[in-house]
MMTF fields as JSON, N, C-alpha, C and O atoms, coordinates in Angstrom:
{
  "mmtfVersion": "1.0.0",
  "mmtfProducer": "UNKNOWN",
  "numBonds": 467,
  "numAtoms": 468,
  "numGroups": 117,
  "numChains": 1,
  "numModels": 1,
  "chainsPerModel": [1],
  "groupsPerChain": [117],
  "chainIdList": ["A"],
  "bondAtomList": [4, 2, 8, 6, 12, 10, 16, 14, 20, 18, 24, 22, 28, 26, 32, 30, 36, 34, 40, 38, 44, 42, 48, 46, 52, 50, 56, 54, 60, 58, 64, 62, 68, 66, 72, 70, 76, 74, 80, 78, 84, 82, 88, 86, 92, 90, 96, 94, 100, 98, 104, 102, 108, 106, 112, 110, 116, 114, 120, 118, 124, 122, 128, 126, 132, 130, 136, 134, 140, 138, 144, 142, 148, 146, 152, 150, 156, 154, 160, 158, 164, 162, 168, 166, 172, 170, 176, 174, 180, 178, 184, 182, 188, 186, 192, 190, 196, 194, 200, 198, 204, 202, 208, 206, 212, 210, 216, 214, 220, 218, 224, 222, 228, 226, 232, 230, 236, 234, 240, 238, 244, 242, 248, 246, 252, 250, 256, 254, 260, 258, 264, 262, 268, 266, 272, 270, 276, 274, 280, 278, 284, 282, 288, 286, 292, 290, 296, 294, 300, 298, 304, 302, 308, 306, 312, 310, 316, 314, 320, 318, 324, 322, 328, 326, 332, 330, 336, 334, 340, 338, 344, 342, 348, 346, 352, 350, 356, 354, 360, 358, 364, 362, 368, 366, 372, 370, 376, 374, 380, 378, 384, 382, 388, 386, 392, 390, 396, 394, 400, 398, 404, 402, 408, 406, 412, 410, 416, 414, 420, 418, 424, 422, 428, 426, 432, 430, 436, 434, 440, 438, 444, 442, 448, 446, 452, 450, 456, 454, 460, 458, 464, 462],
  "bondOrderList": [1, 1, 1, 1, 1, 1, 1, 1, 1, 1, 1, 1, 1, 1, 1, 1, 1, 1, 1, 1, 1, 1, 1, 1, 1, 1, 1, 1, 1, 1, 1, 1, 1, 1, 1, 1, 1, 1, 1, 1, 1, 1, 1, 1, 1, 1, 1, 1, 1, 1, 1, 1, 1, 1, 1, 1, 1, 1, 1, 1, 1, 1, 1, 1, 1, 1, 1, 1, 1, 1, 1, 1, 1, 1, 1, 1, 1, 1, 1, 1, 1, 1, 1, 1, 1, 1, 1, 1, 1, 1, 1, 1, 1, 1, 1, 1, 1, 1, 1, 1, 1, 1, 1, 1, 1, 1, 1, 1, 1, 1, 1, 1, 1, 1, 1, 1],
  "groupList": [{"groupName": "UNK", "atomNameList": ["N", "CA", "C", "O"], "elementList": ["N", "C", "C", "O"], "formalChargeList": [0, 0, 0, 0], "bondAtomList": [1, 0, 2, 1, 3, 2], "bondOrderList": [1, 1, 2], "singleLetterCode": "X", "chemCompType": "L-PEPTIDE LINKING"}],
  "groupTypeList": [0, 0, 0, 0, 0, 0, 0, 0, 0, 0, 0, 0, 0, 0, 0, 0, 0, 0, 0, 0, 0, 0, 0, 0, 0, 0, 0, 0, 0, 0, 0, 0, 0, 0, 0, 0, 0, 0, 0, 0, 0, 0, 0, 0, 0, 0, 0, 0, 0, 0, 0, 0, 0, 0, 0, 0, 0, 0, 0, 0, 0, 0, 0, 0, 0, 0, 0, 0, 0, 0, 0, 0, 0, 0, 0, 0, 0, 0, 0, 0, 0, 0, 0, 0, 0, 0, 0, 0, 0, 0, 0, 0, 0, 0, 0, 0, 0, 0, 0, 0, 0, 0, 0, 0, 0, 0, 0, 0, 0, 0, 0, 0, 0, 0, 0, 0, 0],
  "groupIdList": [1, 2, 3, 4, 5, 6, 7, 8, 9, 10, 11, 12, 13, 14, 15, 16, 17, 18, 19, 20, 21, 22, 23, 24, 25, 26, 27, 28, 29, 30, 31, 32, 33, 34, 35, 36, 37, 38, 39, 40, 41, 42, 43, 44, 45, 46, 47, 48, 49, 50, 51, 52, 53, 54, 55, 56, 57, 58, 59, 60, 61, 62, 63, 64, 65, 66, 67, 68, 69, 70, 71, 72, 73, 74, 75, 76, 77, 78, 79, 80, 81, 82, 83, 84, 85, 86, 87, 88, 89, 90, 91, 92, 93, 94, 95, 96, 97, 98, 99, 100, 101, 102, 103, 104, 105, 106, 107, 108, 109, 110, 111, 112, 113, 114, 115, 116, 117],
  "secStructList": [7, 2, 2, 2, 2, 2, 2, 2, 2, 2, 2, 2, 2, 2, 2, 2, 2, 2, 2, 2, 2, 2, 2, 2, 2, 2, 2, 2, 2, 7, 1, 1, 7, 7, 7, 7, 7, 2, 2, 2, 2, 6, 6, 6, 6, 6, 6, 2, 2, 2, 2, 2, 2, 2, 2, 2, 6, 6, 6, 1, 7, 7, 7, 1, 2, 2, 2, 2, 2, 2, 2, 2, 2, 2, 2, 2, 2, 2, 2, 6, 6, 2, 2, 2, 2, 2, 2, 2, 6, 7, 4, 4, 4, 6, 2, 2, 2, 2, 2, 2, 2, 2, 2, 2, 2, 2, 2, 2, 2, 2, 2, 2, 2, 2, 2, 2, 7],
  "xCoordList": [0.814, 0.0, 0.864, 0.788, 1.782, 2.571, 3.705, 3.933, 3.929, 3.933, 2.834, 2.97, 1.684, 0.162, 0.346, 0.312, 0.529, 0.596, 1.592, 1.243, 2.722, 4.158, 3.493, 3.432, 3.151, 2.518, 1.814, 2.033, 0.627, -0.577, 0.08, -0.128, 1.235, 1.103, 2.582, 3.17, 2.601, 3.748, 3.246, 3.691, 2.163, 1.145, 0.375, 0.56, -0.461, -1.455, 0.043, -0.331, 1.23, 1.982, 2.288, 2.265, 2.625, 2.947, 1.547, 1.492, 0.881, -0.464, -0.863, -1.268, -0.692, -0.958, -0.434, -0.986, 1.141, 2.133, 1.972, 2.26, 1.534, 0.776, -0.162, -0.127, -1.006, -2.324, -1.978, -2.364, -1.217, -0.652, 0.283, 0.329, 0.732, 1.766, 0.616, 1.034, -0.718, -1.693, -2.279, -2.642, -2.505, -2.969, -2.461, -3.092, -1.033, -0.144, 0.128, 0.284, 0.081, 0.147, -1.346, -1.478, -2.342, -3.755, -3.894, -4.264, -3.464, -3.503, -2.605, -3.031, -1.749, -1.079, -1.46, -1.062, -2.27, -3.24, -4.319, -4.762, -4.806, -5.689, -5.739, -4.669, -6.823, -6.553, -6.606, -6.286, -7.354, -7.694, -6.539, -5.438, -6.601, -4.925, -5.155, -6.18, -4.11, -3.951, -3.103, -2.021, -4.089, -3.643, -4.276, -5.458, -4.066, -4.611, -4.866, -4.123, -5.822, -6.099, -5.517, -5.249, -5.279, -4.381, -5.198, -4.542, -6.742, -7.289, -7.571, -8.462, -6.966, -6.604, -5.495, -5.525, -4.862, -3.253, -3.017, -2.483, -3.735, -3.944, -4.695, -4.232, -5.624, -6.836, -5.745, -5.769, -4.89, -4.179, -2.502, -1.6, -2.624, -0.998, -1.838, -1.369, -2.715, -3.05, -3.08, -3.276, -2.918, -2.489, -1.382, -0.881, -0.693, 0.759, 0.736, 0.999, 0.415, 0.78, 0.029, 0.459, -0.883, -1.81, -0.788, -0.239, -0.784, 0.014, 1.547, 2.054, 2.483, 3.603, 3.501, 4.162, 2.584, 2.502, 2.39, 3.388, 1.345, 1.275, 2.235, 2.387, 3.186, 4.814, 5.597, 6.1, 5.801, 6.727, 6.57, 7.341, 5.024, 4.691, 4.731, 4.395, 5.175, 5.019, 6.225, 6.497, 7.458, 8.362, 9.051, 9.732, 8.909, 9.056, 8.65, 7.646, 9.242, 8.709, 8.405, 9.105, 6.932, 6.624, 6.553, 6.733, 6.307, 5.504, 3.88, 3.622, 2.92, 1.641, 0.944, 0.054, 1.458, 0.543, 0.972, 0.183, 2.582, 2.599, 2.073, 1.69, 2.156, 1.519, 0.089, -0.049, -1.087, -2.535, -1.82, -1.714, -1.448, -2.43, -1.522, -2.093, -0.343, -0.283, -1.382, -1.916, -1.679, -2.237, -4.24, -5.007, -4.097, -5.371, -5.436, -6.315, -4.127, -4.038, -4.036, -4.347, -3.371, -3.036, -4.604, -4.982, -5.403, -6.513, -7.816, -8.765, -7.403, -7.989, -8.014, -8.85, -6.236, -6.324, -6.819, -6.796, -7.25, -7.645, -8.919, -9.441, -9.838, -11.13, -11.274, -11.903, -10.912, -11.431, -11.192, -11.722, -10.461, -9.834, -10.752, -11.438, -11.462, -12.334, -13.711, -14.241, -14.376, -15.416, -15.46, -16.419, -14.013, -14.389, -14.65, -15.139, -14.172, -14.308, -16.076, -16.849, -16.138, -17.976, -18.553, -19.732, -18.47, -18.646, -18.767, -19.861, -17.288, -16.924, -17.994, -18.004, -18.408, -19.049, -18.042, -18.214, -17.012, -16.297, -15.934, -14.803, -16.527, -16.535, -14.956, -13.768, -15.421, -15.108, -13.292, -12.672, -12.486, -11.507, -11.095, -9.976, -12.441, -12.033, -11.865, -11.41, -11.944, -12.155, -10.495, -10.304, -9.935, -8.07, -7.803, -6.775, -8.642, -8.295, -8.366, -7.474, -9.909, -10.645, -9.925, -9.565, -9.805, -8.764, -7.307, -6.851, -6.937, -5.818, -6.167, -5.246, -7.354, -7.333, -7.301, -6.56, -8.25, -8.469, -7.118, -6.883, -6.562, -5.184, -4.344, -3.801, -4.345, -3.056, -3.762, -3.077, -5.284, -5.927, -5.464, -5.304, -5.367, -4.943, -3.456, -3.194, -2.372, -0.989, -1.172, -0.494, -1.885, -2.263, -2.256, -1.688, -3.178, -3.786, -2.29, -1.742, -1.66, -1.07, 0.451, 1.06, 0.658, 1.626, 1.38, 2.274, -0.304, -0.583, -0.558, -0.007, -0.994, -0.457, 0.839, 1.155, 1.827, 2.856, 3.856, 4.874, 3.005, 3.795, 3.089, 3.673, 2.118, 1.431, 1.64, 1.449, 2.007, 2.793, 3.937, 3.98],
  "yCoordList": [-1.188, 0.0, 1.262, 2.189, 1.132, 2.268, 2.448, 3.521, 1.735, 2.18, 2.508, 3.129, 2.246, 2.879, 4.44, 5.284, 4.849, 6.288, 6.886, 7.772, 6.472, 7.149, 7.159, 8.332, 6.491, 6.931, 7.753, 8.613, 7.665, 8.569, 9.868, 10.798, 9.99, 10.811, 12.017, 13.063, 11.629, 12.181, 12.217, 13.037, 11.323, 11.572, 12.95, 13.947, 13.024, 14.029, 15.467, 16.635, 15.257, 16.545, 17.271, 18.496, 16.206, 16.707, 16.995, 17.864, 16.54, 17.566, 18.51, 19.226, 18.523, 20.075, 21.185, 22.266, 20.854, 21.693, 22.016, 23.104, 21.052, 21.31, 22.378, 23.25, 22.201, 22.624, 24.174, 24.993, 24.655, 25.599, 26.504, 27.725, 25.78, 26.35, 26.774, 27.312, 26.675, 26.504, 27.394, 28.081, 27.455, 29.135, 30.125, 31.165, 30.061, 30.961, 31.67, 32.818, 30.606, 31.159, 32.094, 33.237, 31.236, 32.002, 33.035, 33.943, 33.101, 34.865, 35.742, 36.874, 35.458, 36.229, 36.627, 37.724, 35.932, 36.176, 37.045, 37.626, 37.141, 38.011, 39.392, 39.987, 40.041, 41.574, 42.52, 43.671, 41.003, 41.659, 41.824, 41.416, 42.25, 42.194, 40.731, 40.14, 40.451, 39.116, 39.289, 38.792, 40.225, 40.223, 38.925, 39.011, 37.76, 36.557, 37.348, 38.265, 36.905, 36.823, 35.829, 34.714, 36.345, 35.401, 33.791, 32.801, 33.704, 32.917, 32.055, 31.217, 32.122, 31.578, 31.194, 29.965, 31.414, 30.889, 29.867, 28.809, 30.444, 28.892, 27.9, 26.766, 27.971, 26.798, 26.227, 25.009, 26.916, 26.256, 25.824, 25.414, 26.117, 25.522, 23.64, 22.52, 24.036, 22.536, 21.53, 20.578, 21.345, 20.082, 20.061, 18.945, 20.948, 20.586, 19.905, 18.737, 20.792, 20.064, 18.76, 18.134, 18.379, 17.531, 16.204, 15.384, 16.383, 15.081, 14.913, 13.794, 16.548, 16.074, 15.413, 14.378, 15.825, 15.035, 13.572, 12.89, 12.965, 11.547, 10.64, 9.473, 11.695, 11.62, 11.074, 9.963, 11.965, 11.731, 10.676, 9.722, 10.956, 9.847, 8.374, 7.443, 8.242, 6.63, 6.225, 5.057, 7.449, 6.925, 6.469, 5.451, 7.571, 7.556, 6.225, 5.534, 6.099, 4.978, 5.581, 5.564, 6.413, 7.294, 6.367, 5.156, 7.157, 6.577, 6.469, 6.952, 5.865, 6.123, 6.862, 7.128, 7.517, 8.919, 10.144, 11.084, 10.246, 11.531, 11.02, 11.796, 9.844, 9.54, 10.099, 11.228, 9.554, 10.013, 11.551, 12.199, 11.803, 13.546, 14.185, 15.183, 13.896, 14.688, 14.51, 15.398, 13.306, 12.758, 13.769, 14.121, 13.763, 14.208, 15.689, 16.125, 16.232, 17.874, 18.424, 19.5, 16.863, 17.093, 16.912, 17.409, 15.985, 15.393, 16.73, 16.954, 17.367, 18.661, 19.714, 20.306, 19.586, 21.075, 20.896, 21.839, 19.687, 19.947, 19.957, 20.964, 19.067, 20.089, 21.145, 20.86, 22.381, 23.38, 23.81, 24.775, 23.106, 22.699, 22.183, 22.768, 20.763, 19.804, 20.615, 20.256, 21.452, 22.236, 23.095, 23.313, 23.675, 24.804, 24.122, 24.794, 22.605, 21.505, 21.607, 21.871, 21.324, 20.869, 22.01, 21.702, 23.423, 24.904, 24.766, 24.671, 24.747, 25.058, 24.205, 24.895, 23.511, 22.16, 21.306, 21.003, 20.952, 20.098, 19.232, 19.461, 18.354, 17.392, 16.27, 16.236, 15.74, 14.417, 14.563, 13.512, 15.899, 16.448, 16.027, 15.975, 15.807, 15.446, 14.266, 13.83, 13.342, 11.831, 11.138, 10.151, 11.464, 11.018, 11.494, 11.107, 12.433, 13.046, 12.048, 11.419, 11.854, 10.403, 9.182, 8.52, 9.068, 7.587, 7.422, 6.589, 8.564, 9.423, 8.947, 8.373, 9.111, 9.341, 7.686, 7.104, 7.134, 6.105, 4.962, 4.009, 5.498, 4.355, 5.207, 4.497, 6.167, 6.765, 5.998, 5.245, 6.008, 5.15, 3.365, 2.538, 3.251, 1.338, 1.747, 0.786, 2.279, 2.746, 2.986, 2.26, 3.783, 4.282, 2.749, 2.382, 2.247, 0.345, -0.368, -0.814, -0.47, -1.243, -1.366, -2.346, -0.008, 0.945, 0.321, -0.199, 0.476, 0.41, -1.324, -1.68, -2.199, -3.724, -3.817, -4.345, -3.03, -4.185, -3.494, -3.925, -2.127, -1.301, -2.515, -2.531, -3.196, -3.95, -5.59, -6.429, -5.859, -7.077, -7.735, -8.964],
  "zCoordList": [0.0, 0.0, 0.0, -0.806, 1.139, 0.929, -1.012, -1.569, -1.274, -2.866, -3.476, -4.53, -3.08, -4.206, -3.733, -4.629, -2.459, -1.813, -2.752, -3.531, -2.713, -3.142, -4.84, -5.209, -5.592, -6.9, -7.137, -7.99, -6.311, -6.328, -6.155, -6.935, -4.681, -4.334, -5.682, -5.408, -6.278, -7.126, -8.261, -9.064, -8.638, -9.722, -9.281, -9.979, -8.169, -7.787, -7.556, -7.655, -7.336, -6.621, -8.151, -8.27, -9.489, -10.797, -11.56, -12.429, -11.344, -11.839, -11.981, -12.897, -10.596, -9.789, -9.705, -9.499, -9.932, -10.651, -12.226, -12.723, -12.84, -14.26, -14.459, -15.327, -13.548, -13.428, -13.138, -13.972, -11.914, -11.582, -13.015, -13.161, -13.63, -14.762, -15.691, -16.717, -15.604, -16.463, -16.56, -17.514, -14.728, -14.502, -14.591, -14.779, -14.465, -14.215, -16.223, -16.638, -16.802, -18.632, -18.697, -19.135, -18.137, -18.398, -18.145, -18.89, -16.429, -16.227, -17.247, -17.473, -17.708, -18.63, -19.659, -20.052, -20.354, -21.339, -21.329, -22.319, -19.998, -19.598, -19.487, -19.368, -19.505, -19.81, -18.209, -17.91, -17.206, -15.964, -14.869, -15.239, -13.839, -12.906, -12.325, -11.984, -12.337, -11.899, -10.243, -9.93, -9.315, -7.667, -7.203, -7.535, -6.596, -6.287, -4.549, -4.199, -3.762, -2.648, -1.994, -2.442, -0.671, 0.327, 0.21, -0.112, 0.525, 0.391, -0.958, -0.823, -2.221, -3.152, -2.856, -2.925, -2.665, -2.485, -1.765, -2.096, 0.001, 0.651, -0.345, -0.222, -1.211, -1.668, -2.742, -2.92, -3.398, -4.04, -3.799, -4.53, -2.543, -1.796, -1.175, -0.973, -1.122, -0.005, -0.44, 0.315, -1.681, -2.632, -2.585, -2.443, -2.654, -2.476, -0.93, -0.641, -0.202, 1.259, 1.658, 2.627, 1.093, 0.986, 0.597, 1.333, -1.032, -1.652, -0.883, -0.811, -0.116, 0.196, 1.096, 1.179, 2.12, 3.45, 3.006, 3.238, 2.404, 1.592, 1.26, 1.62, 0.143, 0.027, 0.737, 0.566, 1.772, 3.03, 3.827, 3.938, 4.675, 5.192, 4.746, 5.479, 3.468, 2.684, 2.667, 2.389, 3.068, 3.307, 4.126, 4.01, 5.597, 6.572, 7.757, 7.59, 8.492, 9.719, 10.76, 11.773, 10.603, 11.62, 13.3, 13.434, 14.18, 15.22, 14.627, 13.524, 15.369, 15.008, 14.96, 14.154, 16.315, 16.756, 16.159, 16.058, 15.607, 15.034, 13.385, 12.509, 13.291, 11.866, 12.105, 11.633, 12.764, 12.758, 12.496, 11.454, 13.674, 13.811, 12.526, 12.085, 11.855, 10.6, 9.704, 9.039, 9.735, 8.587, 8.295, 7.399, 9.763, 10.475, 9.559, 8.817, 9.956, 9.251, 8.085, 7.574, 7.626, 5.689, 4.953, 3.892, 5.945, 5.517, 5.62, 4.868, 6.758, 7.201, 6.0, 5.316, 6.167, 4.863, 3.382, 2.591, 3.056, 1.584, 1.803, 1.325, 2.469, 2.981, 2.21, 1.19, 2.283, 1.522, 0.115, -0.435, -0.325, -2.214, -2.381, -3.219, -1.76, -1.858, -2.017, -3.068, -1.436, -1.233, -2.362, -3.102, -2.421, -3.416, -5.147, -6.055, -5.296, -6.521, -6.739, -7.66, -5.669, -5.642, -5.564, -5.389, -5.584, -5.47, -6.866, -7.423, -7.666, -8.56, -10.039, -11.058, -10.087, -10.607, -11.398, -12.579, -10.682, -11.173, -10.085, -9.656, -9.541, -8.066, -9.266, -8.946, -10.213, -10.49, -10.531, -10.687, -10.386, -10.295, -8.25, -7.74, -7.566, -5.967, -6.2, -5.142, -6.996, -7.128, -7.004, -6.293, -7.392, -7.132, -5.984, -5.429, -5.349, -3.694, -2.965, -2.395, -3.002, -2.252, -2.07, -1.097, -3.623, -3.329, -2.39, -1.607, -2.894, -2.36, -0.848, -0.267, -0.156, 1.317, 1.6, 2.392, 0.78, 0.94, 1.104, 1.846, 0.219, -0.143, 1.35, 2.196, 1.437, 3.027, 3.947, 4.638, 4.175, 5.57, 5.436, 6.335, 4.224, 4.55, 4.572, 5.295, 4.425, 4.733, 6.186, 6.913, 6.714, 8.177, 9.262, 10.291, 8.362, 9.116, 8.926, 9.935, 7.687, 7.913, 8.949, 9.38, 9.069, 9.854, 11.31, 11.978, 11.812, 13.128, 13.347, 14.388, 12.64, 11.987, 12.551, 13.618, 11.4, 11.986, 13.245, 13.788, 13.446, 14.751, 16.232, 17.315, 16.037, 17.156, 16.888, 17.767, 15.711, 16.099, 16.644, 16.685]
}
């Protein structure tokens, strides 16, 4: 499991950097000012911190407990990327998130597995 994380999570971190290079040509094109609000910036940093935490953690031999509660925070901060998808009408763009969480929680299990055997 922890290799499905380390894929996902370098698949979802180069995307997003894609995605970012994407916006960043668009605004240029544009005729309007391109001042971003503090609160854009967080909505589009939290994928980064999102997938690095993922990253790291798949590599690392955490303890358990600082494993949960990062995991708790990384899982926290995209929360509002996630909201603003389904705001936005493009949910099916949260769908690699999900799995994303899904595949770190059996990494999470299997961590607490063989930390208790």
């Amino acid at each position: 499991m922890r290799i499905t994380v380390r894929i996902f999570s370098m698949i979802g971190l180069g995307i997003h950097l894609l995605f970012i290079m994407l916006l960043g040509a668009a605004s240029g094109l544009s005729d309007t000012s391109s001042q971003a609000s503090q609160g854009t910036l967080v909505l589009l940093a939290s994928p980064f911190i999102y997938f690095g935490f993922c990253l790291v953690s798949s590599f690392g031999h955490w303890r358990s407990l600082s494993l949960l509660i990062g995991g708790l925070i990384a899982h926290l901060c995209i929360i509002p990327f996630l909201v603003r998808l389904f705001h936005d009408g493009v949910p099916f763009f949260g769908i690699p998130i999900v799995v994303m969480a899904l595949c770190w929680g059996g990494t999470y299990y299997e961590s607490i597995a063989k930390h208790d055997a």
